[in-house]
C-alpha positions in Angstrom: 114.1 217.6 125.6 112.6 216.6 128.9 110.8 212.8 127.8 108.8 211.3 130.1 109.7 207.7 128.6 107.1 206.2 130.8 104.6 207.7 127.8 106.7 206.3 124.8 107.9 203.2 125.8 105.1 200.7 126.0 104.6 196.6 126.2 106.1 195.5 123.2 108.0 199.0 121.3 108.6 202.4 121.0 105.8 204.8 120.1 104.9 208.2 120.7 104.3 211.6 118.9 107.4 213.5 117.0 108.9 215.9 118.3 106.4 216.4 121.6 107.4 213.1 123.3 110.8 212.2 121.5 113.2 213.4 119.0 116.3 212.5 117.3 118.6 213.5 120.0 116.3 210.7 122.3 116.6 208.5 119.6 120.7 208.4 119.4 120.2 207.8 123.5 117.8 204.4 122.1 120.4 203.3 119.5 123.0 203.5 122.0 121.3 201.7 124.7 120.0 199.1 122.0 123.9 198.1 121.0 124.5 197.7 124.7 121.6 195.7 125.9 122.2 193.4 122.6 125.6 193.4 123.2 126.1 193.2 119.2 128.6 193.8 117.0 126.6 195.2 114.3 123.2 195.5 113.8 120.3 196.2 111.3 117.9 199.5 110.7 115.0 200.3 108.6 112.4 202.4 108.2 109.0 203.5 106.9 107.7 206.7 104.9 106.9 208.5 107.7 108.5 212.5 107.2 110.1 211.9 110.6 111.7 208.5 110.2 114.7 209.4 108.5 116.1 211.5 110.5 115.2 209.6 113.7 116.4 206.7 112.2 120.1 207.7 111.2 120.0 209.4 115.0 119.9 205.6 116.2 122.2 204.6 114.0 125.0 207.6 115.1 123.9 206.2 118.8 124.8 202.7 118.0 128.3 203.4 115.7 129.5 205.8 118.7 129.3 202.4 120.8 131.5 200.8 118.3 128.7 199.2 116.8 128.6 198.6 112.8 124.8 199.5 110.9 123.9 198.6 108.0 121.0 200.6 106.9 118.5 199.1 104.4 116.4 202.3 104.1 112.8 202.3 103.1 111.1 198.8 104.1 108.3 197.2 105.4 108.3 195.7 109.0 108.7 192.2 108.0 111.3 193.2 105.6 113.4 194.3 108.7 113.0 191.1 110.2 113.8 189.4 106.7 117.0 191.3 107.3 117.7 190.7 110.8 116.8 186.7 109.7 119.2 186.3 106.6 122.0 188.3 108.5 121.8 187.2 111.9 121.8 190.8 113.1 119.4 192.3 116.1 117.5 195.0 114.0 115.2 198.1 114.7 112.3 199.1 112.4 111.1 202.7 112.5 107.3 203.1 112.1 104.2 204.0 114.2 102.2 201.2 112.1 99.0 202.4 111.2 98.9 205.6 114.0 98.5 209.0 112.5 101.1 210.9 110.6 102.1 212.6 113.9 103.2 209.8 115.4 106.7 207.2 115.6 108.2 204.5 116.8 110.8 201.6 117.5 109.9 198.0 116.9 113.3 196.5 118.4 114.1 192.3 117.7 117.6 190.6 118.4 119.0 188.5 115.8 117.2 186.1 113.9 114.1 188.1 114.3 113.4 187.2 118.0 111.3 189.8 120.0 112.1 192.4 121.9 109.8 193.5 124.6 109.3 194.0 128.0 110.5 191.2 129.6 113.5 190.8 126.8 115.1 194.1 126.7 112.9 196.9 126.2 112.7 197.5 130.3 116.8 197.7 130.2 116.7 200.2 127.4 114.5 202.3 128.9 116.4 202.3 132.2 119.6 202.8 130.6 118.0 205.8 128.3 116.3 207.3 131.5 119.5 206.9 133.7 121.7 208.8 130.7 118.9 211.4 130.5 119.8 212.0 134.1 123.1 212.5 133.8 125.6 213.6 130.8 124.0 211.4 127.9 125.6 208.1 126.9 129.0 207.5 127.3 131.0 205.9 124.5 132.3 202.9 124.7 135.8 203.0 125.9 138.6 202.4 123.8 136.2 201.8 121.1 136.3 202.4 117.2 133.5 204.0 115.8 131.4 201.7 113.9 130.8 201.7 110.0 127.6 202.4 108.8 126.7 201.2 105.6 123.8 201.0 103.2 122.5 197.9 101.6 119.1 196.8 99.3 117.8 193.9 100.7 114.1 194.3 99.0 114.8 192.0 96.0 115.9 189.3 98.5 113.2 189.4 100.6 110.9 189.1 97.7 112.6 186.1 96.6 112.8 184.4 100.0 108.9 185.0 100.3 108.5 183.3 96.8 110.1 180.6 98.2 107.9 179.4 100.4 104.6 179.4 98.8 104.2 177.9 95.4 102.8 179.8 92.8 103.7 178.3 89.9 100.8 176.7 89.0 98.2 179.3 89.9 95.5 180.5 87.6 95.8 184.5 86.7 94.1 186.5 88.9 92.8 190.5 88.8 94.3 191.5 92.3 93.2 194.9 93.8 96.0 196.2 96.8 95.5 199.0 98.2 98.3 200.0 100.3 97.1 203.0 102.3 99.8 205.3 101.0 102.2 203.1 103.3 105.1 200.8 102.7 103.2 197.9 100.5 103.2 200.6 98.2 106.8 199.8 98.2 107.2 195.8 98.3 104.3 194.8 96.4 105.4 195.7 93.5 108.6 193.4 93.9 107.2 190.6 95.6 104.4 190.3 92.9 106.6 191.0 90.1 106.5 188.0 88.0 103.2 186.3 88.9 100.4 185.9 86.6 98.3 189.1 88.7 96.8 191.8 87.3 97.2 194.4 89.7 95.1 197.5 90.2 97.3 199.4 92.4 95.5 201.6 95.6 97.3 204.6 97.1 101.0 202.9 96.1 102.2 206.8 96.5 104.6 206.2 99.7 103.0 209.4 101.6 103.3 209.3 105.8 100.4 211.8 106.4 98.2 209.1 104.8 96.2 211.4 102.4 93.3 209.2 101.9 92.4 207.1 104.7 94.3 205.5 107.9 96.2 203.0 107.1 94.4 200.9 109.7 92.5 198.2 107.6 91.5 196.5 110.6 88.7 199.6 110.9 85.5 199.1 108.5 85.8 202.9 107.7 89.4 202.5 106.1 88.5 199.6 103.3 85.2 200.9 102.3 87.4 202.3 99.0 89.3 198.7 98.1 85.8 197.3 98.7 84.3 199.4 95.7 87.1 199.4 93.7 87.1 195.1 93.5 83.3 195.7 92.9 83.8 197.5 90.5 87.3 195.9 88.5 85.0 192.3 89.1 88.4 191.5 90.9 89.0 188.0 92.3 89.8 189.4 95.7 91.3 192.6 97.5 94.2 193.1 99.6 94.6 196.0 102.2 97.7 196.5 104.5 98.6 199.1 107.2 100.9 201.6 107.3 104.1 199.8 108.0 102.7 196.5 105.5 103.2 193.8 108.4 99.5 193.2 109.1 97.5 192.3 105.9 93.7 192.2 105.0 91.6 190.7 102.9 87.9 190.8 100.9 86.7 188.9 98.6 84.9 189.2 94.8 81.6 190.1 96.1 84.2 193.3 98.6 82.8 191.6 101.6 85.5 191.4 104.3 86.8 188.3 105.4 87.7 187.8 108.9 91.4 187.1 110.2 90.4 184.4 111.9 89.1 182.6 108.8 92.5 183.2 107.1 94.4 182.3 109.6 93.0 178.6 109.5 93.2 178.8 105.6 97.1 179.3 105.7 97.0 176.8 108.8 96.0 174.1 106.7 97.9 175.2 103.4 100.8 175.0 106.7 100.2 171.4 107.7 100.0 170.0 104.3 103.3 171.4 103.9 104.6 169.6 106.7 102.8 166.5 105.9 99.9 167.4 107.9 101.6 167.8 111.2 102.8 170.7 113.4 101.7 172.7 116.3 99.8 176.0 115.1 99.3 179.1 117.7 96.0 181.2 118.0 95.8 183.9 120.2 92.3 183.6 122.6 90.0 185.5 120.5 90.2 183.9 117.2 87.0 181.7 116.1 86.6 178.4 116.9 87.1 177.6 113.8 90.9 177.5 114.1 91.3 175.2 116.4 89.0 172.7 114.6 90.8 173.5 111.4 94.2 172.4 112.6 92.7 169.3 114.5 91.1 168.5 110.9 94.1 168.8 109.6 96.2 166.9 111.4 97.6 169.5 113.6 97.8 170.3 117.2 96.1 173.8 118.1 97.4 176.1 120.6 95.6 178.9 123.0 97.4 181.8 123.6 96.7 185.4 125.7 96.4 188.5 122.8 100.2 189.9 121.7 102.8 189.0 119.3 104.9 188.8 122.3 103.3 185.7 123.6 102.4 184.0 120.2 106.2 184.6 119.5 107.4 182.7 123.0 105.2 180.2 122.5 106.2 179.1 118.8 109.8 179.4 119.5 109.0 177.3 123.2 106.7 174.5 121.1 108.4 175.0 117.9 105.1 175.7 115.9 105.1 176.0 112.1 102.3 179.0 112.1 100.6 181.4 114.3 97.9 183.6 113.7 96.0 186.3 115.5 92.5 187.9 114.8 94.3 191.0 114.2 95.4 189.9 110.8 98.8 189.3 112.3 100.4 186.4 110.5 103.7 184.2 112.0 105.5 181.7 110.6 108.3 179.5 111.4 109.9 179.4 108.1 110.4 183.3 108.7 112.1 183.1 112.2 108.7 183.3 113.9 108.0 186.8 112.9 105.1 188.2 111.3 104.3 189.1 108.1 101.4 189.7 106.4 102.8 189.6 102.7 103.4 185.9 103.1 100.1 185.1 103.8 98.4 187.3 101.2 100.7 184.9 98.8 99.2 181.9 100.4 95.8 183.5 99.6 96.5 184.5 96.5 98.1 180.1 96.0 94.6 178.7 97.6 92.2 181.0 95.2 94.3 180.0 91.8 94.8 176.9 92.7 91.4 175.7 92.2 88.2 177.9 90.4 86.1 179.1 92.8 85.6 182.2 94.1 87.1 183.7 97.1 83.8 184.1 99.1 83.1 180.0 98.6 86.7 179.2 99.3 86.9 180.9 103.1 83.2 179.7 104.0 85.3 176.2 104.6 86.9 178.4 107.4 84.2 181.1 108.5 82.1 178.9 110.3 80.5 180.9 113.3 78.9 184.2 113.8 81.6 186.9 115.3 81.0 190.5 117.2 84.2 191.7 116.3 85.9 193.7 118.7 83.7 196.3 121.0 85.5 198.6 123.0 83.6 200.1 126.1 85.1 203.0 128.2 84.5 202.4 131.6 85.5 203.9 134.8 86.5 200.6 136.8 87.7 197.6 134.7 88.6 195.5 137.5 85.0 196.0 139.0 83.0 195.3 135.4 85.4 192.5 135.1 84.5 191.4 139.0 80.5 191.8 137.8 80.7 189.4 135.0 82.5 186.7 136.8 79.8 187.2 139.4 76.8 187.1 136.6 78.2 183.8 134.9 79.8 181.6 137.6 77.9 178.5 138.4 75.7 178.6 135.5 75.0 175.3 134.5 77.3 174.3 131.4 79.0 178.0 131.5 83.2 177.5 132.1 85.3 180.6 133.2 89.1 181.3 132.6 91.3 184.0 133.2 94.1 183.7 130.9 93.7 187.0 129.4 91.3 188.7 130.6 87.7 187.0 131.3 86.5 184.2 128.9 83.3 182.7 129.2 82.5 179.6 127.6 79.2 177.3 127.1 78.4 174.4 124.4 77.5 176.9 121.6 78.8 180.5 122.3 81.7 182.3 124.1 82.8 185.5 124.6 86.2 187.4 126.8 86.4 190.4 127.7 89.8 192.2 128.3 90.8 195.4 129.9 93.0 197.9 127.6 96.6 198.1 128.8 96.9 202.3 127.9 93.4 203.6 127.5 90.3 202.8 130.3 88.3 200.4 127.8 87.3 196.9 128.4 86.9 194.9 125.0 84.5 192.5 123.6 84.9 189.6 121.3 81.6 187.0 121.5 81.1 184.3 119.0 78.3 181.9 118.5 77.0 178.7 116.0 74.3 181.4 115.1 73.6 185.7 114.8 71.0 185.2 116.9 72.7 183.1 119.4 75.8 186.1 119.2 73.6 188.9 119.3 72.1 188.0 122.6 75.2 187.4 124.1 77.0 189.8 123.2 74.4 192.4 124.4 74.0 190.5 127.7 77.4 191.2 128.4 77.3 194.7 127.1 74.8 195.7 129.8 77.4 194.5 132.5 80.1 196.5 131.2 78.3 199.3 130.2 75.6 199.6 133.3 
């Protein structure tokens, strides 16, 4: 096929629509410019539920063995259970999922061994090059004078459920009625393992692994795509709810009353659940647009908060550069250094699940420690010029009194009792809005204010 890689190989992965934009014979071309860019000996592959993955996944492998690379295929998996394979073997790895895009839609999330990233700047701009340079010629080469590799199939779900039992203690936790609704994608496969055991009773959601996602996106992040887990706790009288996407790295949570709680609010619960572990201290990483409310729980805590631009990319350099014990992001993805710095949301819906039944009160009185401030959420705007709307809000708040400005990501604008930033979309023309405030009132009026710039 003729691919125009430029449209399926973005910042941080692989993703594009099946067949259109890539196919299994592009995919052989990725698995052998994967083994040579890694320079490995062997290396890792999973994938999700998706009709397509299969078949574009064992394409990558062929790629890689004709390299004289050996694969070991763990089949069906979450995300993080790929990196929980690339971790515990020490093996570069590629995970075969479009997250939580529609059914149409693939992908390549690429790490080197021990789970480290692989994006732009650390390997994905080679691969590409090397893909695009073979397309333009006779296809890749095989190594010379080498053996094929071996591939070979291996479970590793058991053992990853075990290792994530590991690390939180549930021993002592009080039982709890636990609705998860796994958007017909790949929880539907490790929850019922990694849960096995504990004193839950589960009411399973759309466990039915199914990659046209017959009920809803597997997006929880969008309100639209929880409003059934939020009924269903209402009505079970659960203790709490658990949603994850489509390829079960990102997790999300609501409480007894089905009311959503927010990322950010999580993210300093397993912070401080993170610091007592390390006898309250450690360096954790927030991305730019979580609340304010992480950094003063870590301080609180003992620990030593970190700002960050938005990416796991940059979350992930920085905890392996300061040698943090937790990151988190306010779009429910979870980091931890006890699992090679990668992110998995399963981990932290077990530290969830140790906080609530470690102590009797409800969910919704348990995160208001951590939901201190009054959040827009994310606003996207489509707009024509970014760099101009972003030029017109530096010009309407610079030199207010008490009013700060930074561009580490984006435009953040900062005073005593509200902020707010405002980014620019890397593939689509949309500038996004995150403001936060002590009050609604307070948030509401800033956030419009800096609606009318964007959106004039």
């Amino acid at each position: 096929m003729a691919a125009d890689l430029s449209q399926v190989v973005k910042a941080y992965d692989v993703r594009g629509v099946v067949p259109d934009q890539w196919d299994e014979p592009l995919a052989e071309l990725f698995g052998a410019a994967f083994a040579q860019v890694t320079a490995a000996d062997a290396i890792v592959i999973g994938h999700d539920m998706r009709p397509s993955s299969p078949g574009l996944s064992r394409a990558f492998a062929r790629g890689a063995a004709v390299r004289g690379v050996d694969v070991t295929e763990i089949g069906l998996c979450s995300t993080d259970q790929l990196y929980y394979a690339s971790g515990a073997l020490n093996l570069p790895g590629a995970m075969f999922t479009a997250s939580h895009n529609p059914a149409q839609y693939n992908g390549i999330k690429m790490c080197r061994s021990g789970a480290a990233p692989v994006g732009q700047d650390s390997g994905l701009a080679e691969i590409r090059e090397l893909v695009e340079s073979w397309l333009d010629g006779d296809g890749a080469p095989a190594t010379a004078d080498a053996t094929p590799g071996k591939i070979t199939q291996r479970d590793t779900l058991e053992d990853y459920a075990a290792h994530l039992r590991g690390l939180v203690d549930l021993t002592a936790i009080r039982p709890l009625k636990v609705v998860v609704d796994a958007g017909n994608g790949m929880g539907g496969h490790t929850v019922p393992t990694v849960f096995a055991g504990l004193p839950l009773d589960l009411v399973p959601m759309y466990f039915e692994l199914d990659g046209t996602f017959p009920n809803h996106e597997a997006n929880p992040l969008d309100p639209k795509n929880i409003v059934d887990l939020q009924r269903r706790v209402r009505e079970e009288g659960a203790d709490l709810g658990i949603a994850f996407d489509g390829d079960a790295d990102r997790c999300f949570v609501v409480d007894e009353n089905g009311d959503p709680v927010s990322p950010s609010a999580i993210t300093a619960l397993v912070a401080s659940r993170e610091l007592a572990k390390h006898g309250g201290k450690g360096t954790v990483i927030h991305n730019l647009i979580t609340s304010w409310s992480v950094p003063e729980v870590v301080r609180e805590n003992g620990g030593t908060p970190i700002r960050t631009r938005v990416g796991h990319s940059f979350i992930k350099a920085e905890m392996a550069t300061t040698g943090a014990i937790f990151g988190g992001e306010h779009s429910a993805h979870y980091y931890f250094a006890d699992f090679w710095n990668a992110d998995t949301g399963m981990l932290a819906a077990l530290h969830v699940l140790a906080a609530l039944g470690g102590q009797q009160g409800p969910l919704s009185q348990l995160v208001a420690t951590y939901d201190r401030y009054a959040g827009s959420g994310e606003i996207n705007s489509t707009v024509d010029d970014q760099a101009g709307r972003l030029a017109a809000i530096k010009e309407a708040y610079e030199g207010r009194e008490g009013v700060t400005l930074d561009q580490l990501d984006g435009l953040t604008v900062t005073a005593e009792d509200w902020w707010f930033n405002v980014r620019a979309s890397n593939t689509e023309p949309l500038l996004r809005l995150n403001a936060e405030a002590k009050d609604e009132a307070t948030m509401a009026k800033v956030r419009d204010e800096a609606l009318a710039i964007i959106r004039v």
